[in-house]
C-alpha positions as CSV (number, residue, x, y, z in Angstrom):
1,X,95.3,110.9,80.5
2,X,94.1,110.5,84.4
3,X,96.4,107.7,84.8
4,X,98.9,109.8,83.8
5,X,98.4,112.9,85.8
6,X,98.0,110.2,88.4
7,X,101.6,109.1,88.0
8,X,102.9,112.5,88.1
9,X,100.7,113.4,91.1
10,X,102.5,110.5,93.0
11,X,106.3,110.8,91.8
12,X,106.0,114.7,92.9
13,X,104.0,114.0,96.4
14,X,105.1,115.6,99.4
15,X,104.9,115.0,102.7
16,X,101.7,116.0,105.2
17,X,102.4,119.6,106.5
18,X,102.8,120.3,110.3
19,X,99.3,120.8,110.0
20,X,98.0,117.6,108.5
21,X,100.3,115.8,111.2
22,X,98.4,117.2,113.6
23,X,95.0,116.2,112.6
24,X,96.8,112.7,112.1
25,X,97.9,112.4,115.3
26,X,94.4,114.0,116.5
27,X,92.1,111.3,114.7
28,X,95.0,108.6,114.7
29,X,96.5,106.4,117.6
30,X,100.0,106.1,117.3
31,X,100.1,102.8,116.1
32,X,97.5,104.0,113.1
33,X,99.8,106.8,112.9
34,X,102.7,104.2,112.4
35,X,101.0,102.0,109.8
36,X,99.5,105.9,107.8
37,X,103.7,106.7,107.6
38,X,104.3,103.1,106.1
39,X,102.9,104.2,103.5
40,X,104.7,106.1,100.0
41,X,104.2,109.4,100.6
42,X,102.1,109.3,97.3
43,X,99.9,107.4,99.5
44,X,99.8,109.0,102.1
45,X,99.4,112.3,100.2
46,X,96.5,110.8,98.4
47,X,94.6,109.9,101.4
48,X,94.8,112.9,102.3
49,X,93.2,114.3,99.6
50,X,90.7,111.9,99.8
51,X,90.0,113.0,102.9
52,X,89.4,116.7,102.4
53,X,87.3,115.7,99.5
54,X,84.9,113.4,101.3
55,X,84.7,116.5,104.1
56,X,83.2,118.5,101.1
57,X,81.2,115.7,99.8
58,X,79.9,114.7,103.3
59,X,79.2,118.7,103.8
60,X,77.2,118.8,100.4
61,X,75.3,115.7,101.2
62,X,74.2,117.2,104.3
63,X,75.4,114.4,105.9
64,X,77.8,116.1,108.8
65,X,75.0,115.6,111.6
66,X,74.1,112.2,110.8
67,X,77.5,110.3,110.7
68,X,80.6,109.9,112.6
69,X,83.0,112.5,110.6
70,X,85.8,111.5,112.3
71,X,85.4,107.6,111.6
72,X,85.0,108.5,108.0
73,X,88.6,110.7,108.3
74,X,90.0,107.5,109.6
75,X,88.6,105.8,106.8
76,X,90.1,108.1,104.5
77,X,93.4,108.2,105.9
78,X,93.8,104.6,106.0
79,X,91.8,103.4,103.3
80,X,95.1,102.3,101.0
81,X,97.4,101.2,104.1
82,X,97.4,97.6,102.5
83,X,99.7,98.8,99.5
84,X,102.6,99.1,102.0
85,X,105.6,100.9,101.8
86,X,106.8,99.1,98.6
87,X,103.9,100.5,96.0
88,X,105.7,103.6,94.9
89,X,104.2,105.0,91.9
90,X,106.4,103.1,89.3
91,X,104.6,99.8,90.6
92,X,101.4,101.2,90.7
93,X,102.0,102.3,86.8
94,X,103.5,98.8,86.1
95,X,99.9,97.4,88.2
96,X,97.7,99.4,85.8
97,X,99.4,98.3,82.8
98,X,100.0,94.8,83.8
99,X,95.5,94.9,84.9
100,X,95.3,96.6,81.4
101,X,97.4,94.4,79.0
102,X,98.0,90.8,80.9
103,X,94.5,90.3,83.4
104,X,94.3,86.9,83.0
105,X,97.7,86.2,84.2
106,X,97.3,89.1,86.2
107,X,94.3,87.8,87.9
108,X,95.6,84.2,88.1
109,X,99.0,85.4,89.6
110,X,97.9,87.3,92.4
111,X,96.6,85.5,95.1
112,X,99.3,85.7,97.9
113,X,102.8,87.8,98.4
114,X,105.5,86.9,96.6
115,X,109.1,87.2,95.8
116,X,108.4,87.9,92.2
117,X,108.0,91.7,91.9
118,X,105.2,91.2,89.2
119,X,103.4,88.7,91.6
120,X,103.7,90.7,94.4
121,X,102.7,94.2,92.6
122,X,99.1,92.3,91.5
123,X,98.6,90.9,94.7
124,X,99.0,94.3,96.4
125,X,97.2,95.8,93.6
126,X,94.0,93.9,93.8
127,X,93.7,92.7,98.0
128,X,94.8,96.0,99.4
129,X,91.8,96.4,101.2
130,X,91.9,93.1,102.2
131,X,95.4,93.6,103.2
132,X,94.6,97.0,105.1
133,X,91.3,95.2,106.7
134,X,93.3,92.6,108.2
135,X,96.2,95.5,109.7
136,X,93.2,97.3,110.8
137,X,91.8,94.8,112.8
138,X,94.7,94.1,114.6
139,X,95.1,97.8,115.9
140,X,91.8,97.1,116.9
141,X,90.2,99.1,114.2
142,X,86.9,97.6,113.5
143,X,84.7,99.4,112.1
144,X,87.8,101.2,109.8
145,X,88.4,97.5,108.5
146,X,85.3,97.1,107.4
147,X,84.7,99.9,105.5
148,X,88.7,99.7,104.1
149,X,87.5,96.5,103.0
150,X,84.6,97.2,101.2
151,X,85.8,100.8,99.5
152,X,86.6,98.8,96.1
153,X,84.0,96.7,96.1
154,X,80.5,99.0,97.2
155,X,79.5,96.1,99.2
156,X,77.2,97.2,101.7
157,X,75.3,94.1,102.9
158,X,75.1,94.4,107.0
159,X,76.9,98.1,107.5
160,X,75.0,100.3,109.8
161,X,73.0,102.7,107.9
162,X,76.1,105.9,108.9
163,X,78.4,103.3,107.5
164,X,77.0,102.6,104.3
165,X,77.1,106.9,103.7
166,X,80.6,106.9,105.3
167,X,81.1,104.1,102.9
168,X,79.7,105.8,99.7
169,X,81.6,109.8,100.4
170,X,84.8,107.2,100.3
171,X,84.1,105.8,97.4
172,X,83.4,109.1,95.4
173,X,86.5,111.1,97.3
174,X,89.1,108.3,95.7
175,X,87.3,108.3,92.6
176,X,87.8,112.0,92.6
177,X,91.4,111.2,93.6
């Protein structure tokens, strides 16, 4: 039943308000700002509801004196900027069945980008942070890229100890999302 809220969340996104641009173009450089539009707008609509969910989580936890807040807003506004512009919400839903029904040849078919729509759908679908890592770390983007990389995984072997809870509020914001 989530997925399928999920899917209707997404085909009815809109766009960030003239607010939420400003706080993009605030915590974003304009090329981050370039590669957070890429995105769907059920993307980008997502991250930012991940983002006002981690503020709440990070704000329960206490933890709003002790990390970087606005490295864990970049986080959360470019945690899915691997998916690209091409992982509307129909692909997502044709991910999560394809995951679901077919992982082995899911799995076994998704190792680079390809011309096959099914191909390319699982490789977005399962290196996305990978994917955003790697555009992150060309904008210079560091730390961001490693935490994007990490935000399916949980790995926290050799983040700073403010990383590993910027880290963990992602985590739980797009789980909540």
């Amino acid at each position: 039943m989530s997925r399928i809220v999920q899917f209707f969340k997404g085909i009815l996104a809109k766009s960030p308000s003239k607010e939420e641009q400003n706080i993009i173009n605030d915590l974003l450089s304009p090329e981050a700002q370039q590669a957070f539009y890429h995105m769907t707008v059920a993307d980008q609509r997502h991250c930012l509801n991940v983002m006002k969910t981690a503020m709440e989580i990070a704000s329960y936890r206490g933890l709003s004196d002790s990390v970087d807040m606005d490295l864990l807003r970049r986080c959360c506004l470019l945690h899915d900027i691997g998916r690209g512009p091409k992982m509307n919400s129909f692909r997502k839903a044709y991910g999560v069945l394809l995951d679901k029904f077919f992982n082995d040849w899911s799995v076994k078919n998704s190792d680079k980008a390809s011309d096959n729509i099914f191909r390319d759908i699982m490789y977005r679908y399962y290196h996305h942070p990978e994917i955003g890592c790697a555009e992150l770390m060309k904008l210079g983007l560091i730390h961001e890229a490693d935490i994007v990389l990490r935000h399916h995984s949980g790995d926290r072997e050799n983040l700073l100890t403010g990383e590993v809870d910027i880290l963990s509020v992602l985590m739980e914001a797009d789980q909540r999302n």
